[in-house]
C-alpha positions as CSV (number, residue, x, y, z in Angstrom):
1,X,0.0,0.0,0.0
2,X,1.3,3.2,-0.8
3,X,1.6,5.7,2.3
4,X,1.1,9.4,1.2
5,X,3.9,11.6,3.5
6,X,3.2,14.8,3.4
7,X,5.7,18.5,4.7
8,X,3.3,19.6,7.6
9,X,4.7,22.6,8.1
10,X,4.4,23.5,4.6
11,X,0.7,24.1,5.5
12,X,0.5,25.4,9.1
13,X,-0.7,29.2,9.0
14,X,-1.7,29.0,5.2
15,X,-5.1,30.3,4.7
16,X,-8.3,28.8,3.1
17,X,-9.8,31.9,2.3
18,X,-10.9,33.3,5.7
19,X,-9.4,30.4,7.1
20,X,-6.4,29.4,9.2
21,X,-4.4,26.1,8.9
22,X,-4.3,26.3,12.2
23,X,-2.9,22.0,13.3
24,X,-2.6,18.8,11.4
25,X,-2.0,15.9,13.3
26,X,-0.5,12.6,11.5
27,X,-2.9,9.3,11.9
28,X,-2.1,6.2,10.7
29,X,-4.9,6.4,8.0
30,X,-5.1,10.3,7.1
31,X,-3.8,13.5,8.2
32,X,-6.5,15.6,10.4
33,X,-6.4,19.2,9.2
34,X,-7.6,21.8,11.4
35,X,-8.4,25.5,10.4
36,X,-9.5,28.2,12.4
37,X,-11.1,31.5,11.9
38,X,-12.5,33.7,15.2
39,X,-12.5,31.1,17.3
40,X,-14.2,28.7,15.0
41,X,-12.9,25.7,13.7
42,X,-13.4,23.2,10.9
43,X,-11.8,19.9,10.2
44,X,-10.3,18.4,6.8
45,X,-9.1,14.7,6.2
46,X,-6.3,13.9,3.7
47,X,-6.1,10.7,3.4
48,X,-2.9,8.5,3.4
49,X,-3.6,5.5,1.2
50,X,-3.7,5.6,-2.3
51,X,-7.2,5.0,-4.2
52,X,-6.1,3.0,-7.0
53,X,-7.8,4.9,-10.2
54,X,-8.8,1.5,-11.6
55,X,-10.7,1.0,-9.1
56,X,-12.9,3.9,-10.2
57,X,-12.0,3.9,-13.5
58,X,-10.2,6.6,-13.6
59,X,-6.4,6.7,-15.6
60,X,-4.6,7.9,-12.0
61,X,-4.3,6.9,-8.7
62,X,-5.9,9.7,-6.5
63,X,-5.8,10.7,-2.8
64,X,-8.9,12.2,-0.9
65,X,-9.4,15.2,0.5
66,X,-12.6,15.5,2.8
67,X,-14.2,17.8,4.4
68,X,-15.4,16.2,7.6
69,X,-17.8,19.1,8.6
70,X,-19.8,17.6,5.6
71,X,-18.4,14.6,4.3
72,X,-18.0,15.7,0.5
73,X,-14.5,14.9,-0.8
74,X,-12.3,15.7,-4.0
75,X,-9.8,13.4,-5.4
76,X,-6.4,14.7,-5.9
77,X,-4.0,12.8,-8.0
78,X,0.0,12.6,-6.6
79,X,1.0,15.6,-8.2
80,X,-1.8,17.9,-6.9
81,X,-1.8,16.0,-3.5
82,X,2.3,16.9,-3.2
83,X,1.1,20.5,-3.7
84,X,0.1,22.3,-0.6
85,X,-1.5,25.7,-2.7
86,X,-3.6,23.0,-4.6
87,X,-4.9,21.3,-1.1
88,X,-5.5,24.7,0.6
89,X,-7.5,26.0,-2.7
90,X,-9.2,22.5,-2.6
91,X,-10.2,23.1,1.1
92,X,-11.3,27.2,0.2
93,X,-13.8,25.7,-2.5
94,X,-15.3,23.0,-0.3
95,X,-15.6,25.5,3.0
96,X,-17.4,28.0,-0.1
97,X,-19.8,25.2,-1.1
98,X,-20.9,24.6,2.1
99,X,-20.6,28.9,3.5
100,X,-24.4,29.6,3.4
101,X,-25.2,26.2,5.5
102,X,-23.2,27.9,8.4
103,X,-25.4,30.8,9.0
């Protein structure tokens, strides 16, 4: 199985928007991803096992990113997984999709 290792501290104080990366702790299974904003918080997954893409008949093998505050995901592949603007942009869209269910 392929184990996904990502630079932490590449992502600690980016922002997601509004945002802060404010902790990510390394699990076994994922990375938990915490940002903050005015006392706030909300909670990302990135998950550390490869998805094979045959599996889901797709041409690459992809990594999840999920928003656990609403359990939607994207897939990533390597490439955009290994880059932390790409995760933090993928986090901004999914915290914008959900925005108006916070009010």
């Amino acid at each position: 199985m392929d184990i996904l290792k990502l630079n932490t501290s590449d992502y600690l104080g980016k922002m997601a928007g509004e945002w802060r990366i404010d902790e990510i702790k390394e699990e076994r299974i994922s990375y938990i991803v915490y940002l903050e904003k005015d006392g706030d918080d909300k909670k990302f997954l990135i998950q550390r096992a490869v998805i094979k893409g045959k599996s889901l008949n797709l041409p690459v093998d992809v990594y999840e990113v999920r928003y656990r505050d609403y359990e939607d995901s994207v897939l990533l592949n390597l490439s955009e997984i290994l880059n932390g603007d790409i995760v933090v942009n993928t986090m901004k869209t999914l915290i914008e999709k959900y925005s108006k269910f916070d009010k």
